[in-house]
C-alpha positions in Angstrom: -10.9 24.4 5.0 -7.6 26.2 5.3 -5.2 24.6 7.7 -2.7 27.6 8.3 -2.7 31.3 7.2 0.8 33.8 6.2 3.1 30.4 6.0 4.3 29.5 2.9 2.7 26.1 1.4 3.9 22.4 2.3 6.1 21.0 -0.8 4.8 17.7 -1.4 4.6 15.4 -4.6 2.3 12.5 -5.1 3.5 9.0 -6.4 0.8 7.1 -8.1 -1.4 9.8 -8.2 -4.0 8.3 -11.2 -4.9 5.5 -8.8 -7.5 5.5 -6.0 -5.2 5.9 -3.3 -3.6 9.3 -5.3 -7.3 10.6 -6.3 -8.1 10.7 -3.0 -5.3 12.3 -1.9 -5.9 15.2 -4.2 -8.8 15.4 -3.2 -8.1 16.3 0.4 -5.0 18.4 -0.6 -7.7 20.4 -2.7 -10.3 20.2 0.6 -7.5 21.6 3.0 -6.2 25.0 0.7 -5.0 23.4 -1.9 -2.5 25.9 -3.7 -2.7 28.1 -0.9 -1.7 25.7 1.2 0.2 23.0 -1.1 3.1 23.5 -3.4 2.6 20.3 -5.6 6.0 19.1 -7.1 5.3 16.0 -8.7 2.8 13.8 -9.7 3.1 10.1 -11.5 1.3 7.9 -13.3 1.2 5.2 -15.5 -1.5 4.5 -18.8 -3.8 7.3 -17.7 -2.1 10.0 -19.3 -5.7 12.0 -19.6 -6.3 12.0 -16.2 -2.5 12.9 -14.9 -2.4 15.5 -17.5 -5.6 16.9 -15.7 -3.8 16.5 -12.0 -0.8 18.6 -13.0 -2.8 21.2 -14.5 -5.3 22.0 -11.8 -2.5 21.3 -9.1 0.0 23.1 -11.3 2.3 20.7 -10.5 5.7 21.2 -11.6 6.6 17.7 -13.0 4.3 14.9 -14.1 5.6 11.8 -15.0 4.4 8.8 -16.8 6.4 4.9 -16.0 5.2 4.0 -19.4 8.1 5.6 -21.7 6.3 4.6 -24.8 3.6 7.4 -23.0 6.1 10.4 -22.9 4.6 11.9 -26.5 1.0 11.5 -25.3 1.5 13.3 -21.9 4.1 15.9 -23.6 1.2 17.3 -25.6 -1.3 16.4 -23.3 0.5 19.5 -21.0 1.7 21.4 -24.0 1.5 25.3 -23.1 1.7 24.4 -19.6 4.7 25.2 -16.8 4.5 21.4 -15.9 7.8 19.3 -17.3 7.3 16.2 -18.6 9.2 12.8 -17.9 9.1 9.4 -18.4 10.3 6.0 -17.4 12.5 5.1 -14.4 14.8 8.2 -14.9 11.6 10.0 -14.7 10.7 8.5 -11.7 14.5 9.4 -10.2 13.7 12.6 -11.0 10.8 13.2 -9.5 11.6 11.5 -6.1 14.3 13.9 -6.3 12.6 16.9 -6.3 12.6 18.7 -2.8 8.9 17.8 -1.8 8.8 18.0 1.9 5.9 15.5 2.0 6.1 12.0 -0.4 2.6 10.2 -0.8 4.1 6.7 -1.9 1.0 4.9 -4.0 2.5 3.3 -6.6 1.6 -0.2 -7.5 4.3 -2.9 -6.7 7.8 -3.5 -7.3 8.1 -0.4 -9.0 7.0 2.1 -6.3 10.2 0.7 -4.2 13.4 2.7 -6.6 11.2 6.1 -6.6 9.9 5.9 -2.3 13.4 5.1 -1.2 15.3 7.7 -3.0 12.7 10.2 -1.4 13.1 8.6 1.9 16.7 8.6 1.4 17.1 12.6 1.4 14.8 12.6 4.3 11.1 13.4 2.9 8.1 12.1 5.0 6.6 9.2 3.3 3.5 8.7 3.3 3.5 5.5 2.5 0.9 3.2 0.8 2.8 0.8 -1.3 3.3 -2.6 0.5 6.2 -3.3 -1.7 8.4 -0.9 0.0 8.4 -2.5 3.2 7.4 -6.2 1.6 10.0 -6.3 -0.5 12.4 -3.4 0.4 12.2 -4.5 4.7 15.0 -3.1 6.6 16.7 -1.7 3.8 14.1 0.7 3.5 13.5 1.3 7.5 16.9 2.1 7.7 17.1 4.4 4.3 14.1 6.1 6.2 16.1 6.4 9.9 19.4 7.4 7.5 17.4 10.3 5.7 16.1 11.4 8.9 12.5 11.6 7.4 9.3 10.0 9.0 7.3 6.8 7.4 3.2 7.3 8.3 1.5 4.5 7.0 -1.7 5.4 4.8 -3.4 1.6 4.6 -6.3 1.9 6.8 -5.0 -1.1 9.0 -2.0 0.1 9.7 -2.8 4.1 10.2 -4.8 2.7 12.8 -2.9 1.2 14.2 -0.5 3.9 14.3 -3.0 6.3 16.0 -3.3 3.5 18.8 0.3 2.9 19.1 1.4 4.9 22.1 4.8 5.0 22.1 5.9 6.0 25.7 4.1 2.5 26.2 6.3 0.4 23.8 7.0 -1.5 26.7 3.8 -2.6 27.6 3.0 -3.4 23.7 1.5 -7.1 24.1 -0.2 -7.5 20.6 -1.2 -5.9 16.9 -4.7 -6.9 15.6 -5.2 -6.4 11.8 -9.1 -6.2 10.5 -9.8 -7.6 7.8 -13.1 -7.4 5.6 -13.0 -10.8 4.3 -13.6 -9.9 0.7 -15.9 -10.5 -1.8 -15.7 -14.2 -0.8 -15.7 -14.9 2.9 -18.4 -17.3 3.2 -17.3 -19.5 0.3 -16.4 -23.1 0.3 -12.7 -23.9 -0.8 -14.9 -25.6 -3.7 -16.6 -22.5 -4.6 -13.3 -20.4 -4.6 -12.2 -22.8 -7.3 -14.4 -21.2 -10.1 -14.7 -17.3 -9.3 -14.1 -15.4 -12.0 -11.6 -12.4 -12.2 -14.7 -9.6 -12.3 -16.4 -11.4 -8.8 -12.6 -10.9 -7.4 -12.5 -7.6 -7.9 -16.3 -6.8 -6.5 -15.4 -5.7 -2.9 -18.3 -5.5 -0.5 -16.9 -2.5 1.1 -14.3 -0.6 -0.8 -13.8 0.9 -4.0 -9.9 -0.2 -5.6 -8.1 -0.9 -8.6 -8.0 -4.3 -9.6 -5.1 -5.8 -8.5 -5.9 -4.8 -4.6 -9.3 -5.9 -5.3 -7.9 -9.3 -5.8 -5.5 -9.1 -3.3 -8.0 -8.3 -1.1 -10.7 -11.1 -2.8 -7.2 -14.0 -2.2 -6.5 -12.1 1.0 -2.6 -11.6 -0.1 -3.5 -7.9 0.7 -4.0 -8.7 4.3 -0.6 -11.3 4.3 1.5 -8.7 3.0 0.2 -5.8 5.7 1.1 -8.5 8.3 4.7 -8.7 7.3 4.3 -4.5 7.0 3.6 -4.0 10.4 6.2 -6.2 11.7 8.6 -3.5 10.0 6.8 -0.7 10.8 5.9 -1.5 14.4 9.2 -3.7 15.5 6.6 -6.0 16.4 7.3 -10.3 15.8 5.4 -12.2 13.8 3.6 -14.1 17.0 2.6 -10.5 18.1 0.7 -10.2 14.7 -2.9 -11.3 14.5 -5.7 -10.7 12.0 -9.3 -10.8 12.6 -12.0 -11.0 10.1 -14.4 -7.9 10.1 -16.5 -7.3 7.9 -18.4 -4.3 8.1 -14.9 -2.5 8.1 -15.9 -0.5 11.1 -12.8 -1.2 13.2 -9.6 -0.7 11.0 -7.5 -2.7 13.5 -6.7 -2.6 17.2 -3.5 -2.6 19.4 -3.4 -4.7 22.7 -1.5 -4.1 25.3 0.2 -5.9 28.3 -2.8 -4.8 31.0 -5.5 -6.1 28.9 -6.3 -3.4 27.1 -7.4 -3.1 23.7 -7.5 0.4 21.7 -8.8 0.6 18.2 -9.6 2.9 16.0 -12.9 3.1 14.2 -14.3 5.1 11.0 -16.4 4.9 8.0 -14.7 2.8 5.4 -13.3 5.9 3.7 -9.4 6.2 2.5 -9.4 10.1 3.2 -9.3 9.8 6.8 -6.0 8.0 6.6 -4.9 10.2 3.8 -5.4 13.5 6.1 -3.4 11.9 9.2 -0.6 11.2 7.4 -0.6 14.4 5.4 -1.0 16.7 8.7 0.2 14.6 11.6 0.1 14.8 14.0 -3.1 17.6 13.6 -6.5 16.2 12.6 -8.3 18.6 10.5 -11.7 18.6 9.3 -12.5 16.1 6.4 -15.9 15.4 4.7 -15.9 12.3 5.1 -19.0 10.2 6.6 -19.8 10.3 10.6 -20.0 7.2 12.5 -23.7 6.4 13.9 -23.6 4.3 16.6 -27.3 3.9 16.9 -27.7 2.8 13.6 -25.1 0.6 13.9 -26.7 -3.3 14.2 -24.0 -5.4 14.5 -20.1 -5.7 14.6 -19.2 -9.2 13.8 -15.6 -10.8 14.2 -14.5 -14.3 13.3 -11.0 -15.9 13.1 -10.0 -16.1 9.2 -9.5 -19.5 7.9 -6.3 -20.2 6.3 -7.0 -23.6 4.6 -9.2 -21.3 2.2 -6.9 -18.2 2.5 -3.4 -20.0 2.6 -1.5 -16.8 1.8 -1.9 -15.9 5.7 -0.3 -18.8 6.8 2.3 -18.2 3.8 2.9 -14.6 5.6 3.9 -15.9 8.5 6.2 -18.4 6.7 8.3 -15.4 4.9 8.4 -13.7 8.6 9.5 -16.4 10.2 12.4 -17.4 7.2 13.4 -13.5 7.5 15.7 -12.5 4.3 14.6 -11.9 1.0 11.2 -14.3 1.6 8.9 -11.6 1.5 9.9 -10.4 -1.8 9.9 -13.6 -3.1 6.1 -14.2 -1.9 5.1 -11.2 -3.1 6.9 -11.1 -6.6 5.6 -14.7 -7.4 1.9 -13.4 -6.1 1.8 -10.3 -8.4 3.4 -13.0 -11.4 0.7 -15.6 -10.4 -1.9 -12.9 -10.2 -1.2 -11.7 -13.7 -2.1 -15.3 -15.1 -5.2 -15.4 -13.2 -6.5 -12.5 -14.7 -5.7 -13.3 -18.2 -7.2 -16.8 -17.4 -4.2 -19.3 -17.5 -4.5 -20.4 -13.5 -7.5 -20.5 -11.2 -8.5 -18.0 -8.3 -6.5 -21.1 -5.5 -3.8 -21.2 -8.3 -1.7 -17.9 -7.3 -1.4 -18.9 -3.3 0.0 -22.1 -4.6 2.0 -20.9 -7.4 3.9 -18.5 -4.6 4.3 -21.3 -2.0 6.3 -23.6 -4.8 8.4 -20.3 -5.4 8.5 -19.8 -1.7 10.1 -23.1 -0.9 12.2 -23.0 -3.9 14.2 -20.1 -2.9 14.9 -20.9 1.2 17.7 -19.3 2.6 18.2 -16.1 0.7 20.5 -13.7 2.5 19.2 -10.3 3.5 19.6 -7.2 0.7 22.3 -5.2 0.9 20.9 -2.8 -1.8 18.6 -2.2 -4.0 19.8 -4.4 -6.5 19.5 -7.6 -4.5 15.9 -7.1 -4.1 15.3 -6.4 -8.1 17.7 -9.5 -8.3 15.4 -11.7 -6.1 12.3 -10.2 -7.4 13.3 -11.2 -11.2 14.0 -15.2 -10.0 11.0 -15.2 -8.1 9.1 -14.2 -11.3 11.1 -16.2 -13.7 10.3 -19.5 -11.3 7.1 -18.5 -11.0 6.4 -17.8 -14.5 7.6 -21.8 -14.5 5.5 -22.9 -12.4 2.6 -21.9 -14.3 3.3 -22.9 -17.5 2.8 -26.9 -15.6 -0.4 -25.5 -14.5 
């Protein structure tokens, strides 16, 4: 399906593009014209050099880039006799979030998406954005690089798109309330007791979505669902006492706005990435996607239940870093991704990592804002370091 005809194609590179959030984002570039449509500038990865090497040469992108330097050889002569460049590393990165790409998909995992996403929103790209970290970590230093650059942010997490095709905003006024879904994970109906034991493949088995692992365990721990809760108080301006979360878990509803008459709009959809992919890359058009139709007659049931936060702490934790303001959600979220790494090489437990980020939590109260950049890499390095700490007593 072609979107336009006799205008030139949309400029638009894809951060993260070897992961699922990136796959499926080529995947609808290619569904709505691809080249005919879509001048790909960039696309990134990290170990997969096979697979990126494949992107840039059926998108014909003109840069790919690898973060893993000790890659650059590999994906050189992976796209030897291509037009594609090749780059490498942080400075590839730069380079790439550089290049004058009208449209930014921001997928890249962690702390390392934040550098490439706010140089692009700093020129004044829309960002697409599907890296927590930016807004986690980054907060108002990135809202304001995005206001500064004069560029859009359209969130891509399901929760959040949906709630940004609910969020009227001639009725800002008369917002009352944001309601996050959540699927529960893998392990919903367990006991505290049973959490104790899981093993790292059970975390990452999700009943409803298919991810890479670290967001299958995020979503598994429900750190996922903490960090989109201190996301949409950036992105919607919202508080934290405005901010609920529901479990779901069919994954029917993506999440719901109320307002101040009562009302409740959500928006629903087959679990399916693509749909928020294609907002954010046409908004505000919604083009044809073949993705699957909701049912309603075969619909049974829609359950909902109130999440418990003695066995998922990390919520509770969420609204502790919104509520302390400054650097406290990158300090949660850089001694999560620390304690998560030792959970997956087996040195903590599954309840270890909500812990683990608490002690860091408490340990550094009363870090001031970011000025730059650097303060957050700053932050982020203690909160690792401490973290790292912490674990070795485990």
């Amino acid at each position: 399906m072609k979107l336009t005809a006799n205008n030139p194609p949309r400029r638009l590179s894809v951060f993260g593009s070897t992961g699922s959030i990136g796959v499926n984002t080529l995947d609808v570039i290619d569904h709505l014209g691809g080249s005919d449509q879509f001048e790909v500038m960039a696309v990134t990865g990290h170990a997969n050099i096979e697979l990126l090497a494949e992107q840039a040469r059926t998108t014909g992108a003109r840069l790919a880039v690898t973060a893993d330097e000790s890659q650059y050889m590999a994906l050189k002569d992976a796209l030897s006799g291509t037009k594609t460049d090749v780059a490498a590393g942080k400075s590839g990165l730069k380079e790439a979030a550089e290049l004058d790409a009208e449209w930014v998909m921001a997928a890249i995992v962690g702390t390392a998406g934040l550098a490439p996403t706010l140089a692009a929103a700093a020129r004044g790209a829309t960002i697409a954005l599907a890296n927590k970290e930016c807004l986690v970590s980054g907060g108002d230093l990135f809202v304001d690089a995005v206001k500064a650059g004069g560029g859009k942010l359209i969130p891509v997490d399901s929760e959040h798109s949906a709630i940004f095709q609910c969020l009227d905003n001639n009725q800002r006024h008369a917002l009352e309330r944001i309601i996050l879904t959540a699927s529960g994970g893998p392990f919903r109906a367990y006991t505290r007791e049973q959490m104790r034991d899981v093993t790292v493949q059970s975390a990452r088995t999700h009943p409803n979505w298919s991810m890479g692992l670290k967001i299958s365990v995020g979503s598994a721990s429900m750190f996922n669902k903490a960090l989109e809760m201190i996301e949409a108080k950036h992105l919607f301006g919202v508080t934290s006492d405005q901010i609920e979360v529901v479990v779901h878990p069919q994954s029917i509803i993506h999440s719901m706005v109320g307002y101040a008459d009562g009302s409740v709009l959500a928006q629903l959809g087959a679990p399916d990435m693509r749909t928020a992919i294609g907002y954010a890359l046409t908004y505000p058009s919604r083009p044809g996607l073949p993705v699957e139709r909701l049912d309603f007659t075969k619909l049974s049931r829609l359950d909902f239940e109130a999440p418990d936060e003695d066995r998922f702490p990390a919520l509770r934790l969420a609204r502790v870093a919104m509520e302390r303001g400054g650097l406290q959600g990158a300090i949660m979220n850089a001694a999560e991704e620390t304690a998560f790494d030792a959970f997956v090489t087996g040195d903590i437990g599954f309840l270890d990592m909500a812990g683990i980020a608490e002690k860091v939590m408490e340990a550094m109260v009363g870090h001031p804002p970011a000025s730059s950049i650097d303060d957050v890499y700053k932050t982020d390095e203690e909160a690792r370091h401490r973290a790292s700490g912490f674990i070795k007593h485990i």
